[in-house]
Structures are given as C-alpha cells and as structure tokens.
ROVOTOR-251888 format. One record per residue (C-alpha): residue in one letter; x, y, z. Coordinates in steps of 0.1 Angstrom, whole numbers, plus 5000, padded with zeros to 4 digits. Layout:
BEGIN
aXYZ...
% end
This chain:
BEGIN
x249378770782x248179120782x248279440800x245579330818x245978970825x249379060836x247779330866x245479030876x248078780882x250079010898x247479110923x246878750928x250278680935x250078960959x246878850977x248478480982x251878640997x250278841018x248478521029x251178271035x252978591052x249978621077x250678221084x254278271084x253178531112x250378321128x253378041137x255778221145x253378381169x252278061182x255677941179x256778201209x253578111222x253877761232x257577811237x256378071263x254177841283x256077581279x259477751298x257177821324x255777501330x258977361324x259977601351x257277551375x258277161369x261777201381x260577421408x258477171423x261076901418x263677151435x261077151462x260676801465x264276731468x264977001495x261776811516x263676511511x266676641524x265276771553x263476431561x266676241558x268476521582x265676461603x265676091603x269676091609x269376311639x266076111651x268475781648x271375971663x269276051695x267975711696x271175561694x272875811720x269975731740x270175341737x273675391745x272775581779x270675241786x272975021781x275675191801x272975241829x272374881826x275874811830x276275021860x272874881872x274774531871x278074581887x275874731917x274074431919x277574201914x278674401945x275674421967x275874031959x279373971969x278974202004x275573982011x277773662005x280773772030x278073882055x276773532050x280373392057x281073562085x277273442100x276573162093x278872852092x280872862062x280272702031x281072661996x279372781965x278372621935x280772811914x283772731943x283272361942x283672361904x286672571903x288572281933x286572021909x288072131876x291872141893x291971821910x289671611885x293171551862x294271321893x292271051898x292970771919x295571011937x295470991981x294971272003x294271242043x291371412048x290971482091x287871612099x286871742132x283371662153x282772002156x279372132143x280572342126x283672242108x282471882107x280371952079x282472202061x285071892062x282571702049x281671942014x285271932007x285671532014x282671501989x284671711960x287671501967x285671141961x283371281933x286771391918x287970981921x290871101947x290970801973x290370992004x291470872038x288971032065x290071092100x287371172123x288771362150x286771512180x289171832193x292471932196x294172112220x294572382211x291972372186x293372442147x291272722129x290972732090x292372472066x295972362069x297172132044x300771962050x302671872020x306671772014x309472002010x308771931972x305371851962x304171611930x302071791904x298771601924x299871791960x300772151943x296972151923x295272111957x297272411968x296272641937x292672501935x292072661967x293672961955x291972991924x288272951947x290073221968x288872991996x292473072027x294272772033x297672772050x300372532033x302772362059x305672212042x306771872062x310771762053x309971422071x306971372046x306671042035x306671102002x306271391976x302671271968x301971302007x298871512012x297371572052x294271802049x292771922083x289672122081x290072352110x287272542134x285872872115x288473132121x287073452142x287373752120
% end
C-alpha cells in the first residue's frame, strides 16, 4: 500500500474507534442509568415493604391489646358472675331457714337423698320408728318413715298421741355400742345437717337396736 492508501485506512480506523468509543460511552451511560433508577426503585420497594411491615406490627400490637382487654374484661364477668352466684346461694339458704323456722319443718329434695344414700347399704335392717299425732310432727315423722321403707329398712311405726312432757326434735336411742346399720342413721343425719340428739341405752336389746322418735318442732 502507498502513502496514500495508508492515510485512508488510518483515518478509517480512526473514524470506526471513535465510533465504538461513543457506544462504549452510550452504555456505560445507560449502564449508570438504569442502575440509577433501578436503586431507587429498588429503594422505594424496600421502603414500602418496611412500611408494610411496621403497619403490620402495629395491627398485631393492636389486636393483642384488643384481646388482652377483652379477656381482662371477660374475666371481670365471670368473677361478677361468681359473686352474682354465691349472693344468690346465700339469699337462698337465709329464705330456706326463714322457711324452717315458719312453717312446719320439712325436708328437701337434696336432704332426703343424702339420709337415702347412707342408709340404702342396709336393707332389710329394723328401726322403731314412733311418731306423734301432732300436726305438726306427725307428718314430719311421716317424710322420714317414707325414706326408711323406700330405703327396704323394716320399719316398726308407733303412733303415739302426746307425752308428758312433750319431746322436741329427734332423739334416736341406740346401745352402748352400735352395729354399722345404727351408727349410719346417726351420720346420715349429720351429713343432711338435719339436729338429732343420740341417747345411748346400756339395757338395749341388742346392738342393732334402733328407737326413733320424731319430736314436736323445737322453739328457736
């Protein structure tokens, strides 16, 4: 090649590395461009997330204390109601003992079971059962005769009209050393909190003997 041909190729040369240096240029300058935008978006991304996750926060601090007032408050309601119910149990138990000391006495539902429940284990056992025409303690005998039969005791009745002096309250007479039959009579009544007074006879026939008098209501 010439002179000539040589100063052409050279410019050439020169033209093309001047053009792949202006693209060399162009990307990096795009290069820091979309690098640019993308921090910030990748910014603004884990800003919003950030955001999100302190909202979430809050809302689960706000649902705990929401379900901690709740609770505390459900608790309040529940030891009202508990309060509410022992007022009751005891406005309950002062109308009952009114009722005793009014009207002629009787026994409850719950009372009858509890003398039931002791004195079903000895069936076929005897008991004297005395029972005064008064009308009063005449039917009171009567409830407790009733528990004694339904229980399969064989229960001797003695109708009696009065005595002199008249007996108050239940008195039941038992040996020096009850059976198993006589001292469960003793402790059913007990347990029903129902006052009996316990006489204990040395000249009892036997230690099986039971006399039960159902007395005039006692003045209290």
């Amino acid at each position: 090649m010439d002179k000539s041909q040589l100063e052409t190729l050279l410019a050439a040369l020169d033209r093309w590395t001047l053009f792949f240096t202006f693209l060399v240029a162009a990307g990096v300058t795009g290069e820091f461009v979309v690098h640019f935008r993308y921090s910030r978006a990748s910014g603004k991304l884990i800003q919003l997330q950030h955001e999100d996750e302190q909202k979430l926060r809050a809302e689960v601090t706000r649902l705990g204390t929401a379900s901690a007032e709740a609770n505390q408050i459900a608790a309040q309601a529940n030891e009202r109601a508990k309060e509410l119910e022992v007022q009751a149990e005891e406005l309950r138990r002062e109308n009952l003992e009114l009722q005793r000391k009014i009207n002629p006495r009787f026994l409850t539902t719950s009372e009858q079971q509890t003398i039931f429940n002791a004195i079903n284990t000895f069936p076929g056992h005897s008991i004297i059962l005395t029972r005064l025409g008064d009308g009063e303690a005449g039917p009171y005998g009567d409830s407790i005769i009733a528990i004694f039969q339904k229980a399969g005791w064989a229960v001797q009745v003695n109708q009696v009209g009065m005595y002199t002096p008249p007996p108050y309250g239940i008195i039941c007479r038992v040996s020096a050393h009850p059976d198993a039959a006589a001292t469960g009579v003793i402790a059913a009544f007990t347990k029903a909190k129902i006052d009996i007074t316990v006489q204990h006879v040395a000249a009892a026939p036997s230690d099986s003997w039971i006399d039960m008098l159902v007395g005039l209501k006692p003045v209290k």
